[in-house]
C-alpha positions, 0 to 999 in steps of 0.5 A, spaced: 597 875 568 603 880 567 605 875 561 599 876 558 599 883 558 605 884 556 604 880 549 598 885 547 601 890 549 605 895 543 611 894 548 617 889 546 617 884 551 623 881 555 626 874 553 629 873 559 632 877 566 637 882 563 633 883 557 637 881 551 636 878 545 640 875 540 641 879 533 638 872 529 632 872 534 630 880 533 631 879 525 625 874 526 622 878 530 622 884 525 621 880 520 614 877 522 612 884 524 613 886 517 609 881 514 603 881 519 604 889 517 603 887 510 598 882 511 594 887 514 595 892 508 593 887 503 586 885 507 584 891 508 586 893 500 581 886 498 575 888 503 575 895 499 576 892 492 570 886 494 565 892 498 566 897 491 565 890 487 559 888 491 556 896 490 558 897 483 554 891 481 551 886 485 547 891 489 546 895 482 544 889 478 538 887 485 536 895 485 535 894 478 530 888 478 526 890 484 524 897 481 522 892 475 518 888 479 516 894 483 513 897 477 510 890 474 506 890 480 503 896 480 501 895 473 499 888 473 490 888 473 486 888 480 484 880 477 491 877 476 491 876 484 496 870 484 501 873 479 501 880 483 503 875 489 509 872 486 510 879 484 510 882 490 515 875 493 520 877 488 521 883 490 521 883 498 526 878 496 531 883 492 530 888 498 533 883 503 538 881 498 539 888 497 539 889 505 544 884 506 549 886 500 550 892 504 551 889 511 556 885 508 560 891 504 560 895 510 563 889 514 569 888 508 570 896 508 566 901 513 564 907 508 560 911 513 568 913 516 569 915 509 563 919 508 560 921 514 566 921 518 568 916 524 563 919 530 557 918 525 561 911 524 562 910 532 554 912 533 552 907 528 555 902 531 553 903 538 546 904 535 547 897 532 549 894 538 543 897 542 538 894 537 542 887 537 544 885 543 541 891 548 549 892 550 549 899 552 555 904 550 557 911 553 561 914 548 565 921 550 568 925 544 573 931 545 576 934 539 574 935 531 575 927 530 573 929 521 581 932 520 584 925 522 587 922 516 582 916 513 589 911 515 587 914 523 580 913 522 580 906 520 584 904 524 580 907 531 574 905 528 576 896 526 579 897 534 571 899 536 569 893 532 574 888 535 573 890 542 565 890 540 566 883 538 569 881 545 562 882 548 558 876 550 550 877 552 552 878 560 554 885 558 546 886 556 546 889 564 552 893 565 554 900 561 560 900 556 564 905 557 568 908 551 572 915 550 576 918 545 580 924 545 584 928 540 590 932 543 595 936 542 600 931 542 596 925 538 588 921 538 587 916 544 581 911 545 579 908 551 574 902 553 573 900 558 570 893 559 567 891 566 567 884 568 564 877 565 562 881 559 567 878 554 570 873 553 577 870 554 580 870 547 584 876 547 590 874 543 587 872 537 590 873 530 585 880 530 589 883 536 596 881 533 593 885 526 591 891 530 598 891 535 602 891 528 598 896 524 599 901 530 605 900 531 607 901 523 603 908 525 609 909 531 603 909 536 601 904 542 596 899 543 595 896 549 588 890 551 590 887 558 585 885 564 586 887 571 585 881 577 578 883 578 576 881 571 575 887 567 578 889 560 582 895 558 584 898 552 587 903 550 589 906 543 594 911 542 597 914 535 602 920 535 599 926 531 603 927 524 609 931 524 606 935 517 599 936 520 592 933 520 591 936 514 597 935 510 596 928 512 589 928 511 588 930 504 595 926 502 592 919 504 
């Protein structure tokens, strides 16, 4: 337990009693942090590319057609009964389309952070996993989370989305807590997960992404399990030195 812990944790581990590692050894490791830093990077710049490709042209191109549709159908005569079926078929057909290119664009880059701000993020999301699964979300917010720069945002809203996508159906009956607090000295997201409500695979390639991209932001992350079963994370990023604002409208 203390092993796993250590490994999901923002802190470097010990590779033996008096903690020492060799110089070969801690280049490796540098090297591979920068690397999954990079990778990470390069992810999100392709979810954001595809999610405005998908937006400036998929659900362009649909929109496009089902007001054509739309409007053949109102103009189609009362007595062309199976013309106007077929006509309505296609139409529902490009609203779904619609619905699920959108889905998916919100999955590759989430643009209610970008414009509604992450509570707003936060609550839809809460809201979705309501309707989907019936898992209930208590979130408590202290601070003005709209000054927090996007690179912030982002990264406090995929660390809700990793830790939503832990949860099994057991968690139907029992009461998520999630809290996140701005302070003087940084943000700080907390959740809490009771027992038998995720599942075990918590050292998976996401968490390592998510350890490595807070790091690079000098923060700390932590996603351990206590011998009762529960698991706890915790998300910690320092308060830029030139302030939020300066942060903010630089990103």
């Amino acid at each position: 337990m203390t092993q796993r812990k250590a490994q999901l944790s923002g802190r470097p581990g010990k590779t033996n009693a008096q903690g020492n590692t060799s110089a070969g050894e801690s280049e490796r490791a540098e090297q591979l942090a920068d690397l999954l830093r990079q990778l990470d990077g390069l992810r999100d710049k392709e979810r954001k590319d595809l999610s405005r490709s998908l937006h400036d042209t998929l659900v362009s191109t649909l929109s496009a057609t089902k007001l054509e549709c739309d409007w053949m159908i109102r103009a189609q005569p009362a007595n062309q009964a199976d013309g106007q079926r077929r006509l309505t078929r296609v139409s529902a057909s490009l609203g779904e389309a619609i619905h699920f290119t959108r889905e998916l664009i919100d999955q590759l880059w989430p643009v209610a952070v970008q414009h509604l701000g992450l509570v707003a993020a936060m609550q839809a999301q809460v809201s979705d996993l309501r309707a989907r699964c019936g898992i209930e979300v208590r979130p408590n917010v202290h601070g003005d989370m709209e000054a927090l720069p996007e690179v912030y945002s982002m990264t406090l809203h995929r660390a809700m989305e990793q830790a939503f996508s832990l949860l099994t159906k057991e968690a139907a009956t029992l009461q998520i807590e999630l809290t996140l607090r701005l302070s003087n000295k940084g943000v700080e997201l907390l959740i809490a997960l009771p027992p038998t409500s995720t599942n075990r695979n918590l050292l998976s390639f996401d968490s390592a992404l998510m350890r490595e991209r807070v790091l690079g932001l000098r923060g700390q992350y932590t996603f351990a399990e206590d011998d009762r079963g529960s698991a706890r994370m915790r998300l910690f990023l320092p308060l830029p030195a030139q302030g939020l604002e300066q942060t903010k409208s630089s990103a």
